[in-house]
C-alpha positions as CSV (number, residue, x, y, z in Angstrom):
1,X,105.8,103.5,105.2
2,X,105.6,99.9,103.7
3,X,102.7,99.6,101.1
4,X,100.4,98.4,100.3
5,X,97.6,100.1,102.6
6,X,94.6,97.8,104.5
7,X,91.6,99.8,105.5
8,X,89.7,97.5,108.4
9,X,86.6,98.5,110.3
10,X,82.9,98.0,111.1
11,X,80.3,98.3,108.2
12,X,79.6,101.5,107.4
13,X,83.2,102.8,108.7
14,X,83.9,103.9,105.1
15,X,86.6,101.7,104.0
16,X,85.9,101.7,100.2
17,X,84.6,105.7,99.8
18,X,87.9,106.5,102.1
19,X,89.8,104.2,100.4
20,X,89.0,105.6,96.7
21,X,89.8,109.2,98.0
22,X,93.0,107.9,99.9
23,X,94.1,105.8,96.3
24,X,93.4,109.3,94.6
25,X,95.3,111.4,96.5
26,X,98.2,109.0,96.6
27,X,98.2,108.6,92.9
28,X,97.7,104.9,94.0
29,X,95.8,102.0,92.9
30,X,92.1,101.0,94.5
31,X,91.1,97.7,95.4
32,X,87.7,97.0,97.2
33,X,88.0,93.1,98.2
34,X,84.1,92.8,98.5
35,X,84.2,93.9,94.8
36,X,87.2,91.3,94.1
37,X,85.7,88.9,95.6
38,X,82.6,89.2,93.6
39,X,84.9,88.9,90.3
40,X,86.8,85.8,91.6
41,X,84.0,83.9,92.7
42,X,81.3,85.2,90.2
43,X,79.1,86.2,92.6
44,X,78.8,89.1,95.7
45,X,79.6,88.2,98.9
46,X,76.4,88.7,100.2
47,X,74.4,86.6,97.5
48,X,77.2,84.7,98.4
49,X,76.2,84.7,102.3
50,X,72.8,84.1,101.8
51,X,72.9,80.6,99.4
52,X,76.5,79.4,101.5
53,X,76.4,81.0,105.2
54,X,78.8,83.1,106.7
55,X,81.5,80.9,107.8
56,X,81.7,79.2,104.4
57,X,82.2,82.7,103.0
58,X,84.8,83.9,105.4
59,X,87.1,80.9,104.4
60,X,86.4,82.1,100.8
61,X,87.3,85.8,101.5
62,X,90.5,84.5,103.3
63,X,91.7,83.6,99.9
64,X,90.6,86.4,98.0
65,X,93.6,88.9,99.2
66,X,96.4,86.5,98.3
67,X,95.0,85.8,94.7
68,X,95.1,89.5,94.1
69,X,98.6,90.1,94.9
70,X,99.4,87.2,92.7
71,X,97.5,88.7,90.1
72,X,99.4,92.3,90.4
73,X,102.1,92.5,93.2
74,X,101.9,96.0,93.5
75,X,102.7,97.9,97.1
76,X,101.1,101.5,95.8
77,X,97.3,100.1,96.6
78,X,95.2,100.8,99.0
79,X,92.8,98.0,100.0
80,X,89.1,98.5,101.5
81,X,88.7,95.1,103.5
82,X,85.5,93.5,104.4
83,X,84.4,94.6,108.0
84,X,84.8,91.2,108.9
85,X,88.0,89.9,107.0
86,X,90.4,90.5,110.3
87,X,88.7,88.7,112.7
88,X,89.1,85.8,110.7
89,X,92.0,83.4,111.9
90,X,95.2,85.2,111.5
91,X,94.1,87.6,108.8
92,X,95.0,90.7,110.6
93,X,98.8,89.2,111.1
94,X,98.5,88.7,107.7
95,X,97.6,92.6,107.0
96,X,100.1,93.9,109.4
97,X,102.9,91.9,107.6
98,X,102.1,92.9,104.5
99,X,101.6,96.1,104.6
100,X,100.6,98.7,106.8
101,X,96.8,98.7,108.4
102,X,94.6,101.4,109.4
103,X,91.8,101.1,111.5
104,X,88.4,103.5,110.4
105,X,87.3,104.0,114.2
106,X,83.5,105.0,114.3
107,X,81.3,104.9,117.5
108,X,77.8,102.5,117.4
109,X,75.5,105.3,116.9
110,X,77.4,106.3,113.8
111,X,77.8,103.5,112.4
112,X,73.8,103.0,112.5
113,X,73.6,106.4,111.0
114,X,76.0,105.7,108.2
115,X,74.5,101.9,107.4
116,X,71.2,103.8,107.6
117,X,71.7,105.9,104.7
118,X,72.6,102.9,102.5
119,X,70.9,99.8,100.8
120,X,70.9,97.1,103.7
121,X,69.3,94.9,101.3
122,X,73.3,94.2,100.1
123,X,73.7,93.7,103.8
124,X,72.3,90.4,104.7
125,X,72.6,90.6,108.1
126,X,71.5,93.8,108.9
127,X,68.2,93.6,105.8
128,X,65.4,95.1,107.4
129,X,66.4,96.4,110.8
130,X,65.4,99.4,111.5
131,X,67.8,102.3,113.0
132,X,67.6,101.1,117.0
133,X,67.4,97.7,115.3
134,X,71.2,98.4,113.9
135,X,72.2,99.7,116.7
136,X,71.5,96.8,119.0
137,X,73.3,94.9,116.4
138,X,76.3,96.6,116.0
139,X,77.0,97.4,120.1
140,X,78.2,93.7,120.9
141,X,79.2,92.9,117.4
142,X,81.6,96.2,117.6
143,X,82.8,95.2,120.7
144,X,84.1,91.5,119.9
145,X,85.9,92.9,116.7
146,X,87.4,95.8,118.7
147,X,89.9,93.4,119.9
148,X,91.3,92.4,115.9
149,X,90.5,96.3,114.5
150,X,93.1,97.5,117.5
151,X,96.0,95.0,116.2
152,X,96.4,97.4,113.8
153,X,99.3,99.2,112.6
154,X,97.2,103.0,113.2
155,X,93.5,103.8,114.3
156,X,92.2,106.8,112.7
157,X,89.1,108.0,115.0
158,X,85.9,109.3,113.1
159,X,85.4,112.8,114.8
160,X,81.0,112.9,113.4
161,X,79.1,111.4,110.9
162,X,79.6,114.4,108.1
163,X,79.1,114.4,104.7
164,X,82.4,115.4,104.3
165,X,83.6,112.7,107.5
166,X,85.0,110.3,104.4
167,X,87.3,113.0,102.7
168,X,88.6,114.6,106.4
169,X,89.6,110.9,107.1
170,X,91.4,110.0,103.9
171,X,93.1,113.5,104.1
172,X,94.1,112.3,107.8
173,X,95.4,109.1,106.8
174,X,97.3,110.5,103.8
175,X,98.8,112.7,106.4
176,X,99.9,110.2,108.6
177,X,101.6,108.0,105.6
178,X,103.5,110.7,104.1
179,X,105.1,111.5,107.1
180,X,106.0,107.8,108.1
């Protein structure tokens, strides 16, 4: 397996909880890029979204990857990506050369119930939708990513949305490294 590890997915998928459970049980390093973006730029990416728009961000976040491995080149991390990082240009070629990416594969109606139990309010553009309202969201926006998510290297399917669901996929993807 070539390191580092690139966790992409919708919202909600579960890139940074899976990813900090992965990191752990790799006796690896954790790097969420929302958060890294945050301590770049000094501000979060969706305070960020709201003042700039979307598109200025994404050309931000492009960035954001790179000047972290300049910062500390190290191929024992795993990365949680933003849900929209690899739709972005060539991002996902970029991930897929670097290192080896894993799709977190969730259906719609998961993903509601997931972004449901969380603050949307950090979430411009799903703020005050309500669970059906998330779900009509998500569908088409799930679909027209589903094309980038699939480039990569593995997809590792959600089975239910569990409390546990987080810790059965990093234990699945951990699996799937070591024996790479």
């Amino acid at each position: 397996m070539k390191g580092p590890v690139y966790l992409v997915g919708y919202m909600g998928a579960g890139k940074t909880t899976t990813g900090r459970l992965l990191a752990d049980m790799l006796g690896w390093r954790f790097v969420d890029l929302d958060a890294a973006f945050a301590e770049i730029h000094g501000i979060t990416p969706a305070d960020y979204i709201r003042r700039h728009g979307i598109e200025d961000f994404r050309r931000k976040e492009k960035y954001v990857l790179e000047d972290i491995a300049d910062m500390a080149p190290f191929s024992e991390v795993v990365y949680a990506t933003g849900g929209g990082y690899p739709c972005w240009e060539d991002n996902m070629e970029c991930l897929r050369e670097l290192g080896t990416s894993i799709y977190l594969k969730w259906s719609a109606e998961d993903l509601a119930k997931r972004l449901m139990l969380t603050d949307l309010s950090e979430r411009p553009v799903l703020q005050g939708r309500t669970e059906n309202e998330l779900l009509e969201f998500i569908r088409p926006q799930l679909e027209a990513r589903e094309e980038y998510y699939a480039q990569a290297d593995h997809v590792v399917r959600a089975q239910q949305a569990t409390e546990d669901a987080d810790l059965r996929m990093a234990e699945e993807i951990c699996r799937l490294l070591t024996n790479i």
